[in-house]
N, C-alpha and C positions, 0 to 999 in steps of 0.2 A: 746473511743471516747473523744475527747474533746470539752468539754465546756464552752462557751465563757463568757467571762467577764459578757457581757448583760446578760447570762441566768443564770449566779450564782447568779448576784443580783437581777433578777425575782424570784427566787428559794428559796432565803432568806427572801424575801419580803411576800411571802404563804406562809413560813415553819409556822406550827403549836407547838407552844412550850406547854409542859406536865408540865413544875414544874409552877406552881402559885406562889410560891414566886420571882422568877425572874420576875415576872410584878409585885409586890409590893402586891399581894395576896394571903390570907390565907384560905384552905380548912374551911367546918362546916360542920355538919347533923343539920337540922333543920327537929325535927317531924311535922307531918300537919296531915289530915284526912285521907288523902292517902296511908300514910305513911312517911318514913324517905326521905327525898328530900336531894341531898349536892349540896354546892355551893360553889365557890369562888369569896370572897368577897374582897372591899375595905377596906381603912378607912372613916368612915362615918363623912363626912366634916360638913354635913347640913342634913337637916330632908327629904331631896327629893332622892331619890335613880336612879339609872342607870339600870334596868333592862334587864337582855338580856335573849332572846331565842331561841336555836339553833331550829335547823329543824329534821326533822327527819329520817336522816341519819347523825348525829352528838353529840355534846356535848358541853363543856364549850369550848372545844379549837378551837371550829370552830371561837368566836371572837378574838384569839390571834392575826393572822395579824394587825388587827384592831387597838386593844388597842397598839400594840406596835408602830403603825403607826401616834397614838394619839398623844403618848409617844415623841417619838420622833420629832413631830412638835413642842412642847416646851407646849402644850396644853393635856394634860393626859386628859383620862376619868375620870372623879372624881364619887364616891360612889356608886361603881360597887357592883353588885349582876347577879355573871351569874352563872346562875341557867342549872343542871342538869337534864332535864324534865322526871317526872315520866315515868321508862321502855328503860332512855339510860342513857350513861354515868355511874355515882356509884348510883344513882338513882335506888331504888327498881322496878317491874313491880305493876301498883297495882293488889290487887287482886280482885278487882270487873272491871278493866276493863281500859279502855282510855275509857274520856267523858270530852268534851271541857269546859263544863260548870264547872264542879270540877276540871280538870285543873287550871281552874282561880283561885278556891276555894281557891285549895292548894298553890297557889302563893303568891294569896295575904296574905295569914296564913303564908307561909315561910318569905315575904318581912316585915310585919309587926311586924314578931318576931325577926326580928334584928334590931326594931326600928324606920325603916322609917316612916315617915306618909303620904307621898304621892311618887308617882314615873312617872321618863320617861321610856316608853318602849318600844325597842329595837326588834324585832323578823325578824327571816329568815323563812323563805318558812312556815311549819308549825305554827312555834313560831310565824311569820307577822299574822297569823292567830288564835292566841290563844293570841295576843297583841291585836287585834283589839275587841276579846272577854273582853278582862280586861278593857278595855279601853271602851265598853258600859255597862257590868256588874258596873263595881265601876267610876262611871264619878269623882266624884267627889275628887276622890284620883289622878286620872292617868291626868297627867300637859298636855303630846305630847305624841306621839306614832312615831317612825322612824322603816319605813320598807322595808327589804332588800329581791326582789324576793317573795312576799308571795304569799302564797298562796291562788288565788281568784276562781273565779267564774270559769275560764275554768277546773278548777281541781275538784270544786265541780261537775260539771258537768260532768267531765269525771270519777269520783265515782261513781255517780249515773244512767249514762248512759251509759255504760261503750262502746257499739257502736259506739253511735254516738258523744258521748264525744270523744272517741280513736280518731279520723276524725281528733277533733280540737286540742287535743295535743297527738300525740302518742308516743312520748318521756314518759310521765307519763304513761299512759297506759302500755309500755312496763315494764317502772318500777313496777308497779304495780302486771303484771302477773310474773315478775322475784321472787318479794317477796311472790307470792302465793304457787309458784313453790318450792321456799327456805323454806318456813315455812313446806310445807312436810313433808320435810325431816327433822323434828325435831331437834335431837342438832347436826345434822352430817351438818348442815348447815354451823356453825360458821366454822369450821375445813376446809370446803370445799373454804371458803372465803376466810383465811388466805393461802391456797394453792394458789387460784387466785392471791393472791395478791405477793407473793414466788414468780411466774412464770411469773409475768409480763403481766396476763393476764386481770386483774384488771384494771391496767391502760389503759388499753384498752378499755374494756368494757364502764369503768366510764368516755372517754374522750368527748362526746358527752355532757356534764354538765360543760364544762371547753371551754375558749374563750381567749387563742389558749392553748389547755392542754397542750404543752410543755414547759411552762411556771411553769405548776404546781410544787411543791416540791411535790418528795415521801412521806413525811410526811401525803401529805391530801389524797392520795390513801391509805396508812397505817392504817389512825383513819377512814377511811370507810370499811376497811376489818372489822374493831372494832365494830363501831356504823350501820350499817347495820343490823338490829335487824327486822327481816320477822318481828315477832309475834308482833311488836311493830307498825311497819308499816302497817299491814291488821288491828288490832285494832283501829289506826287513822284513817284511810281511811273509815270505817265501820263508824266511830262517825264523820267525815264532812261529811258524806253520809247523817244524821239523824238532822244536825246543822241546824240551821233556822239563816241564815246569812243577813236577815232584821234586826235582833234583832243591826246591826253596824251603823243603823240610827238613835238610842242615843248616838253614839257618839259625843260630843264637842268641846271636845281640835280637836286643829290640826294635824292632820294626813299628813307624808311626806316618799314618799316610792320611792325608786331608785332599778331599775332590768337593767340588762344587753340585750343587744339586741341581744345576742343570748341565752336566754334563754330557754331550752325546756319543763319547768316546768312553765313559765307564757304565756297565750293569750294573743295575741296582742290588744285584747279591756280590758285587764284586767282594765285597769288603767282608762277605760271611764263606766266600771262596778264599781269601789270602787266611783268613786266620785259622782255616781249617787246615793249613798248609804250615803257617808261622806260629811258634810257638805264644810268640811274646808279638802280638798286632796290636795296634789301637786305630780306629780310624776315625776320621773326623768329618763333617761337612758341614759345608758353606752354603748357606742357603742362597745368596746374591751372587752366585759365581758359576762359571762352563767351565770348561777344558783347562784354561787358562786363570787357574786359580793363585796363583804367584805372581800374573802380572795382572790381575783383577784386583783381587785384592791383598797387596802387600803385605801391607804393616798386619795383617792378622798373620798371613802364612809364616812370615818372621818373625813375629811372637811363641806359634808353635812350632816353629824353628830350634829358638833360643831351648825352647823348654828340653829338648831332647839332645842340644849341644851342651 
């Protein structure tokens, strides 16, 4: 088949890159409570950090498009900390569990021991929802909080309700039972993934999360045969089942979140649920984008990135 000009440089634009030093970043273990957390970090310019959190079906390279998108505006992300969230990436599982409140724990204990003293924070779908924990946990460290696709209220409620929730997004719902279905099957999961992903049936599966998937690089179907982690995913979804997510109306700083309009992992009131919550919200959307609005399309979400750093 051939491939047209256009879709190579859409294809380049999502590839996910693995070495960290080719964006100017260097691997660490940082211990915490949890355990061993790694991250790839910056050079720390200033005392304020860049913190990023992928989601949970990902890792540090879900913000590669991004930062290179940064990169290459002539505006870099400065004093990056993207963090590996306990149970993906090189990140241990802990072993008492996922629990959003020690989530933060372990963050701030990671971000602190490389020196920061305060941070912006950056989160996707999960992580938008483990930013906006940090972010009323510690007010007084956390400057802004920028969020891509988080995860809100139609997701909490499609956790906890799982019925009537399904109704309002059953895009997660179906995720949801996929990963119950996966964790089953114990370790013959991962092997079964990496078959889907061989066969091309992966891409298929996962195109319903992508705004137009043919856009996508192999690469971000690749690092989800990887970071697709059942055990990881019923343990989050169990602990935003139990979150008491009023606790987001101590938050201060300003809050600024952009999701794609064909997202099936955000409700269309999401954004009139957070600001009823957040004092200072703004939200945005992307009309050409899913779930994967930072590696769809970059150079915008790093644009209104920049605006809020």
């Amino acid at each position: 088949m051939t491939i047209t000009r256009q879709s190579e440089s859409a294809h380049a634009r999502t590839r996910l890159e693995t070495d960290a030093a080719a964006l100017g970043l260097r691997r660490v273990e940082i211990p915490t409570a949890l355990g061993t957390v790694v991250a790839r970090v910056g050079v720390a310019a200033s005392p304020v950090a860049t913190v990023l959190l992928h989601g949970a079906a990902g890792s540090w390279t879900t913000w590669t498009p991004l930062l290179r998108a940064a990169a290459g505006s002539g505006d870099p992300t400065r004093n990056i900390v993207a963090l590996d969230l306990p149970g993906w990436g090189e990140s241990q599982f802990p072993s008492d569990g996922i629990d959003i409140e020690r989530f933060s724990e372990a963050i701030r204990e990671a971000v602190t021991r490389l020196g920061y003293e305060r941070w912006v924070v950056v989160g996707h779908s999960l992580g938008g929802a483990m930013a906006l924990d940090l972010a009323a946990r510690f007010s007084d460290q956390t400057e802004s909080v920028f969020l891509v696709s988080p995860s809100g209220p139609a997701v909490f409620d499609a956790v906890r309700r799982p019925v009537r929730g399904g109704f309002g997004l059953p895009g997660f719902t179906g995720m949801l039972l996929a990963m119950r279905i996966l964790s089953g099957l114990g370790d013959a999961s991962a092997p079964l993934l990496r078959a889907l992903d061989r066969g091309g049936l992966l891409r298929l599966l996962s195109a319903p999360l992508f705004a137009p998937p043919r856009r996508i690089d192999p690469s971000v179907v690749h690092s989800l045969a990887d970071e697709i982690r059942p055990r990881s995913f019923i343990a989050a979804s169990r602990a935003a089942a139990a979150y008491d997510e009023s606790s987001w109306r101590g938050i201060r700083c300003p809050v600024r979140s952009v999701r794609g309009a064909r997202d099936v992992f955000v409700g269309p009131n999401d954004g009139a649920g957070l600001a009823a919550l957040i004092e200072d919200f703004d939200e945005r959307v992307l009309p050409d984008a899913g779930h994967f609005a930072a590696v769809e399309q970059p150079a915008e979400v790093a644009r209104l990135l920049r605006a809020i750093l």
